[in-house]
N, C-alpha and C positions, 0 to 999 in steps of 0.2 A: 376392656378388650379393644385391641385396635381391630382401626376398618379397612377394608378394601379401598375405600372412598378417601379415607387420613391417608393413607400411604400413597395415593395417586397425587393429590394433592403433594406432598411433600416431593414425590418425584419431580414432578413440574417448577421445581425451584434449579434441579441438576442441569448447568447446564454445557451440552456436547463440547471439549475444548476447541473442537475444530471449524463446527460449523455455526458454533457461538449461536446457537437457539435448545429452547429445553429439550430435551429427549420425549417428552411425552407428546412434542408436537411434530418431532420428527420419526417419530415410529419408531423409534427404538427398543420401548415398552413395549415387552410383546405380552406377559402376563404378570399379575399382582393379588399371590392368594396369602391367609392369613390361617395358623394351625396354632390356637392359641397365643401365645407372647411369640410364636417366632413368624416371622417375616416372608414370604418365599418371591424372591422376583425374578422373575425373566426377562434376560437383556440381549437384545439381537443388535450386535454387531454391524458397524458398514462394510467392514471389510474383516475376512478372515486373518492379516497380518495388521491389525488397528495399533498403530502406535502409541494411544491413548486407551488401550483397555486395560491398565491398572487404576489409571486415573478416574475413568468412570467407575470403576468398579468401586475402588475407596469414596468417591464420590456421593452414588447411589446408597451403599453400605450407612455410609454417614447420614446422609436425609432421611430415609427409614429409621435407624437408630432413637433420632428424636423423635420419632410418632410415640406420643404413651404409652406405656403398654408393653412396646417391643423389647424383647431381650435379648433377642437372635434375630440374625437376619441372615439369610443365603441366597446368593446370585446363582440363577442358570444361565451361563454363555451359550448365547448362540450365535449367527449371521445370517443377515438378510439375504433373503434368496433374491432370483433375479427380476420378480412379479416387486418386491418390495424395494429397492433399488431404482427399477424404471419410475416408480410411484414417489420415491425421494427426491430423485432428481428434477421430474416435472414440477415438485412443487418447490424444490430450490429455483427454479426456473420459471416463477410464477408462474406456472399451468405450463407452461409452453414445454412440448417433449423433447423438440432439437435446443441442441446451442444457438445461442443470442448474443448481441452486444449488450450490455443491459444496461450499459452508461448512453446508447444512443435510442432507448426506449421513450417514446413522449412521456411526460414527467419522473422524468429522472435528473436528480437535483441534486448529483456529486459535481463537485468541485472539480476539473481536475487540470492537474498543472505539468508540464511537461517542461522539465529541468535541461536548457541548451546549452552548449558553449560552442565556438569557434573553433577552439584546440582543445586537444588533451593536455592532463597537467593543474589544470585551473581549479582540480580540485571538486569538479561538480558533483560525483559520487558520493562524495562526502558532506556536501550541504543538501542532498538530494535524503540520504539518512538521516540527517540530523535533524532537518526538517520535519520527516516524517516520526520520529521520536518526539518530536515536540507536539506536535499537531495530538498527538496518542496521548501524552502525557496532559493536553487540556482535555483530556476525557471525549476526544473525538473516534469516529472510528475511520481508520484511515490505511489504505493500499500501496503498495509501491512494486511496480512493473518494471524489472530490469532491463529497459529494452538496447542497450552495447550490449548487442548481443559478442561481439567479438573481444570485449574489451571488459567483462560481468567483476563488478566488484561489491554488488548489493550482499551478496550470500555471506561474504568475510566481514561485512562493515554493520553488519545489523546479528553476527552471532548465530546465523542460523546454519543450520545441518542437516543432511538428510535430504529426503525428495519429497512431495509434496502428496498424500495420501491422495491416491486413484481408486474413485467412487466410478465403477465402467469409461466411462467417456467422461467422465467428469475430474478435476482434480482441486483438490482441497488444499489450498494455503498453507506452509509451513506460517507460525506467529512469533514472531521476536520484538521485546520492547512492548507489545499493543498492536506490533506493525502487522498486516498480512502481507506476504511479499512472495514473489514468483521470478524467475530469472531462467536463464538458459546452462547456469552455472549450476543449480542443483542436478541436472540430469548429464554433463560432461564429467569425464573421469579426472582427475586434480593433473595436469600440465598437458591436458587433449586439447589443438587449438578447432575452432570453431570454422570450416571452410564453405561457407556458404555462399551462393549469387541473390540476386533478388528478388525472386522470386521464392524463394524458401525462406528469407527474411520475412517478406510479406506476412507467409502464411505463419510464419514461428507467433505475430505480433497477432496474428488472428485470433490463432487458438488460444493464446495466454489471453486476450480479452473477453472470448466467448466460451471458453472450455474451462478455465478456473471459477471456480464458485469464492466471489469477493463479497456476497454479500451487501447490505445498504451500506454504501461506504460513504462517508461527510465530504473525504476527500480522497484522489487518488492523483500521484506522483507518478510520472512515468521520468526515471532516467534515463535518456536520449544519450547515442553515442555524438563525438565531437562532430562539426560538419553539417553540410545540408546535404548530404546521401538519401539513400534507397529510402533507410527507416523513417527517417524525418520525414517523408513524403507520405511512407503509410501511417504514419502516425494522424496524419493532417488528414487523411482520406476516410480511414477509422474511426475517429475520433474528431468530425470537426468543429466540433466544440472548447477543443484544448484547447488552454491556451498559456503564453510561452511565457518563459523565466530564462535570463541571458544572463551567465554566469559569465565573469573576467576575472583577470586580475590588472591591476595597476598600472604593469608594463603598456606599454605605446602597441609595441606588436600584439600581444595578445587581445587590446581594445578592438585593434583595429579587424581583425578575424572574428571574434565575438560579433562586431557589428553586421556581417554577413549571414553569421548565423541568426539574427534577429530580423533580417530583411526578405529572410527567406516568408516572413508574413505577406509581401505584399504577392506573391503566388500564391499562399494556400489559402488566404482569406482568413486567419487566424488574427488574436489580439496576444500584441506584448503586453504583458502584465509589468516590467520592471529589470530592473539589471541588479543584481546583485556582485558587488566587487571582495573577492577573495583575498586574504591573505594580503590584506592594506595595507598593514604594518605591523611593527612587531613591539611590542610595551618594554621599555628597559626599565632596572630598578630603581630610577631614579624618578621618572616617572613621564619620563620623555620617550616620544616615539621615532622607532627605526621605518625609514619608507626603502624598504629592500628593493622593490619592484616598482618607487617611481610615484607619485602623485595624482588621483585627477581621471586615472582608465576607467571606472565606471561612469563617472559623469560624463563625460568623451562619447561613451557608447550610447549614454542616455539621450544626450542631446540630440547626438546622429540620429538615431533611430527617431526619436518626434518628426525629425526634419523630414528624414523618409518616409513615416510611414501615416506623418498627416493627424497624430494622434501622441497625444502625453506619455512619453515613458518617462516614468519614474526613477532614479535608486531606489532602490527598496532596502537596503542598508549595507554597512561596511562591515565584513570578518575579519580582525587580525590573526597573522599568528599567532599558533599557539600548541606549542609540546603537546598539551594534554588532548590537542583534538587527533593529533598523531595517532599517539599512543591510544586514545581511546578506538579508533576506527582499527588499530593491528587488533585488539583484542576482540572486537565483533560487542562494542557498547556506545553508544553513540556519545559524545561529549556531555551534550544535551542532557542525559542523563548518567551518566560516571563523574560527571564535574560540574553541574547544573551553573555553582556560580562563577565560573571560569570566566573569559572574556568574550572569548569565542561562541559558549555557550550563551552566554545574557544577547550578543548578535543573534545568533540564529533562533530562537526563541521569537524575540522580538520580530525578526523576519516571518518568521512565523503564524503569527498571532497577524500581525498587518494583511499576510493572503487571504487568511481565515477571514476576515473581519470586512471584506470586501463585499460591498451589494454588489446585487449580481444581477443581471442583464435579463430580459424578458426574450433575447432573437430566440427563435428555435423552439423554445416552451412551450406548453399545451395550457391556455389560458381556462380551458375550464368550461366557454363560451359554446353552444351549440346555434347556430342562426336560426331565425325565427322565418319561416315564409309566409308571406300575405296570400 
């Protein structure tokens, strides 16, 4: 005969698709009785419209099933009321009952990198994806904050759809790729422009920090609109910890604008991590390469910026063209993975793997250390 105690246990393997921890630890288990071989559980909801209550269902279905014993199993739906809810959210919130930033928490040891360019065009949205698809695919767990707000291309480039499950004040990550990602483009209507001043920027970049539940994230990507505007500021105010990634291309002009956007370091006290140069060249089948846009614009931007800013910036590598990263980004699948051994893909990959792989810096960190007084 199964137990109460087997089925619990099994439970604790299920886990939420959204908030990616088991259900037994997030309340969701509201009861687990056993009437011979069959099964009885009760399952509380977060939300009465849960976009994933099939999936838990077949989920939970499926883990009781294997308990020995079982022949049947039957789910009771229900949803957390609002005692259970406050009590979820606190503890997605580690204790704490309001909104947090939780990447500017002492010991908090996400990664995160905030994707610049000088101009539009350069293609940053799309190594901003691809990146974040790679980073998921080394089995990391990794965020991406669409912050063009005027200009949102994350929601079409990464496949996702929908709006982002609303836990009260809280909201829950649509997931594509591995990715968790949030934007201003899940909540406008398809060809509504975005009319905002800066101060409602501000606060859009607030709440997507302190009001999305992202979880321990390894790394978090924020795409930056082109410029050193509004956001780029609250970003550096937010968040001063980011730190910057200066997207180009090749062209003379677009080095020289990228280099701006890079410089905007020496006001916010932030670090260039690197320049990445877009769309180098283009492979012919001969085996010779096309330089469409010119030779040399990210090393140009790289150099600059050392000189400026008193500190190493890197290339951190070249992406040529390439069809498939095109076509992979209309269809909402990142290169990275629709065409993993592509060329563009083996770049961003590689790019990838070099952020990841970077020690990281002791400023700002909570060593652990209490002083001692005599």
């Amino acid at each position: 005969m199964p137990t109460v105690e087997q089925l619990r246990d099994a439970l604790s393997t299920v886990i939420d698709p959204e908030i990616r921890r088991p259900i037994t630890e997030i309340g969701m288990v509201r009861s687990v009785d056993v009437d011979g071989s069959r099964a009885i559980i009760g399952i509380d909801l977060t939300t009465a419209g849960c976009p994933m209550k099939e999936r838990i269902t077949d989920d939970v279905k499926g883990a009781a099933s294997r308990v020995a014993g079982v022949d049947e199993v039957a789910i009771e739906l229900g949803v957390m009321d609002e005692e259970q809810r406050l009590a979820l959210r606190s503890k997605l919130r580690g204790g704490k009952p309001e909104p947090v930033i939780q990447f500017t928490q002492p010991g908090n040891m996400t990664r995160i990198y905030a994707i610049a360019s000088g101009k539009g065009g350069v293609g940053k949205s799309t190594v901003t994806a691809n990146l974040a698809a790679a980073m998921a695919a080394d089995g990391l767990k990794v965020g991406v904050l669409d912050a063009d707000i005027f200009g949102f291309s994350i929601p079409g480039m990464l496949g996702v759809t929908g709006q982002p499950t609303r836990l009260d004040d809280m909201l829950l990550p649509p997931i594509a790729h591995e990715v968790k990602a949030v934007s201003i483009g899940m909540f406008v209507p398809a060809g509504q422009p975005v009319v905002w001043r800066g101060p409602m920027l501000h606060r859009a970049i607030e709440q997507f920090l302190a009001d999305v539940y992202w979880g321990d994230l390894d790394v978090l990507l924020l795409d930056l609109p082109p410029g050193t505007g509004d956001i780029a500021i609250s970003v550096a105010q937010l968040l001063p910890h980011a730190e910057l990634v200066v997207v180009t291309t090749p062209q003379s002009a677009a080095a020289g604008v990228a280099e701006r956007a890079g410089s905007i370091a020496t006001q916010t006290s932030q670090n260039v991590v690197g320049v990445i140069e877009n769309m180098a060249w283009l492979d012919q089948p001969d085996g010779s390469r096309l330089y469409l846009f010119g030779e040399g614009g990210g090393q140009v931007v790289a150099e600059r910026l050392t000189t400026t800013l008193g500190t190493q910036v890197p290339v951190l590598g070249q992406v040529p063209l390439d069809i498939t990263a095109r076509e992979a980004g209309d269809a909402g699948t990142p290169v990275v993975v629709s065409d993993p051994d592509s060329s563009a893909a083996q770049s961003l990959k590689a790019i990838a793997r070099s952020l990841t792989s970077r020690q990281r810096g002791l400023a700002g960190r909570s060593l652990g250390v209490t002083p001692v007084k005599r």
